[in-house]
N, C-alpha and C positions, 0 to 999 in steps of 0.2 A: 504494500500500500504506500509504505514511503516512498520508495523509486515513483512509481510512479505519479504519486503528490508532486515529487520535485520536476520531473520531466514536462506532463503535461497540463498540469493544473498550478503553473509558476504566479500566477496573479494572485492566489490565495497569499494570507502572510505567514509567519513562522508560527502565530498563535492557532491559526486555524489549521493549518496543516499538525502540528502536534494535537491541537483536540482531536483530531480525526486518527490519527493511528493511536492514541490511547484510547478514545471510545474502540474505537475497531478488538481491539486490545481484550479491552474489559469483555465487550459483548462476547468475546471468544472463549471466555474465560469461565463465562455462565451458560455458555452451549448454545451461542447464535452467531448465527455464520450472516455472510452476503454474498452477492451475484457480484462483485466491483462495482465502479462508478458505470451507471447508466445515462443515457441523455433522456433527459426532461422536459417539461414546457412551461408547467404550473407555477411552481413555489422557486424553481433556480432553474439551471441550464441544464444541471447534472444532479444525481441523487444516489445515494447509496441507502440499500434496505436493509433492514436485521431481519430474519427468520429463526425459528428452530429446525433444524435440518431434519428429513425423516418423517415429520409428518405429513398426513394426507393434505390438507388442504394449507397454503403457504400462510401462516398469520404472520403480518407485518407488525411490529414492536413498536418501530424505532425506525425514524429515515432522516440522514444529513440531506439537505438542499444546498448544492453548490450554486454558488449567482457569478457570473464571469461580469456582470455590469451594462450585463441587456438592458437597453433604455424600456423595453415593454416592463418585463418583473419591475424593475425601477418605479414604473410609474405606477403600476398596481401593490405592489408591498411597501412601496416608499425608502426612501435614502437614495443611496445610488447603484443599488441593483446590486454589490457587489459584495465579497465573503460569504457564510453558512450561517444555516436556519439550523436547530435541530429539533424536530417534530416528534412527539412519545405519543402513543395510543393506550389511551385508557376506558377502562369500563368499570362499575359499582365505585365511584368513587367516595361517595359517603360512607365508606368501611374503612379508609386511610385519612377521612377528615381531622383525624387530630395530626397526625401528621405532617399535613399539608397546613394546616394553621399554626404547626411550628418549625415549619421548613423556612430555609434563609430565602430573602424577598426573590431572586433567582429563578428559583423552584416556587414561591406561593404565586408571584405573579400572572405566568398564562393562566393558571385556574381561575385569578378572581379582575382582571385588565375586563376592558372592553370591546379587545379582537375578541372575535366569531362569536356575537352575539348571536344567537336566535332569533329569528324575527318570525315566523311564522308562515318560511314561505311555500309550505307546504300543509294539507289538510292533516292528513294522517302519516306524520314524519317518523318515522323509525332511526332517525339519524341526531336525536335529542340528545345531550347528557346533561340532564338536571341533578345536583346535588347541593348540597347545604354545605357555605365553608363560612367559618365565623360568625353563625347564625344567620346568615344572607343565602337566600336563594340564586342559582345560579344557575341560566341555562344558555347552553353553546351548540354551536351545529360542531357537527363533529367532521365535516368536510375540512374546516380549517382551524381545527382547536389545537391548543397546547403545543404551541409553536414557542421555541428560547429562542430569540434571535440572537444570531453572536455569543455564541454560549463558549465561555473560557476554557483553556485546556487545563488549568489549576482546580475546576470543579467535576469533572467527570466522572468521580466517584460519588458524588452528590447526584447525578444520574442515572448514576448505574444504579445507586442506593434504594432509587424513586420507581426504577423499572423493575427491581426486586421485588420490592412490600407491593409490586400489583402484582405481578407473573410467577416467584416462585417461591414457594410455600416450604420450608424448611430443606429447600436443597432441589425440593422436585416439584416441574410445570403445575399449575395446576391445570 
């Protein structure tokens, strides 16, 4: 992952590129693999997925958005398009609500900011995650929730930490 960070993805900086092979790293480490960097269109140019290898149906965890400084993502995520997103998928999250109300502001922020609100634009949405964090009700479309933008390579165990207490229950998936 490093060669290739350095070769072809040189516009990233030293920070992003080491969050990325230590996430990489960690995810390996808890038995989630990825496909390499893919081309994208959405959230960056490029993306890499986490999985658990072996199972039937591929559940995505965990995805880095690489942004190369596309004026489009620019103008739709804001800044200047460029560095990594990193996006965690969550479900039942009012079972880690203490948690997450004592998680450093990093980690509390996407659950409680005002990216991907819900608006309702759907009748019968199955793409809801409503939960309760500090007594406040919270509801997020899940198409674009729980996005760290620019997420530091000095906290990735604070992620990894957060994608544990959802996914594995004293050592094994649930």
């Amino acid at each position: 992952m490093n060669d290739l960070l350095l070769e072809k993805y040189n516009f990233l900086n030293e920070n992003e590129k080491k969050f990325i092979v230590s996430f990489n790293d960690e995810m390996a480490k808890i038995g989630y693999v990825n496909s390499g960097i893919q081309d994208y269109v959405v959230f960056g140019k490029y993306k890499i997925e986490y999985y658990k290898l072996g199972l039937k149906t591929k559940k995505i965890i965990a995805r880095i958005y690489i942004r190369d400084g596309d004026e489009k993502i620019a103008a739709r995520w804001g800044g200047n398009g460029l560095g990594i997103a990193l996006r965690l998928y969550f479900t039942n999250i009012n079972k880690h609500k203490t948690y997450i109300e004592n998680a450093p502001d990093f980690i509390k922020t996407p659950f409680i900011d005002n990216h991907s609100i819900c608006h309702d634009c759907k009748v019968n949405c199955n793409r809801k995650k409503v939960y309760m964090i500090d007594g406040k009700m919270y509801t997020k479309c899940t198409d674009c929730a729980f996005m760290f933008e620019k997420p530091n390579a000095e906290n990735v165990m604070e992620y990894i930490n957060l994608l544990k207490l959802f996914y594995l229950t004293k050592g094994v998936e649930k």
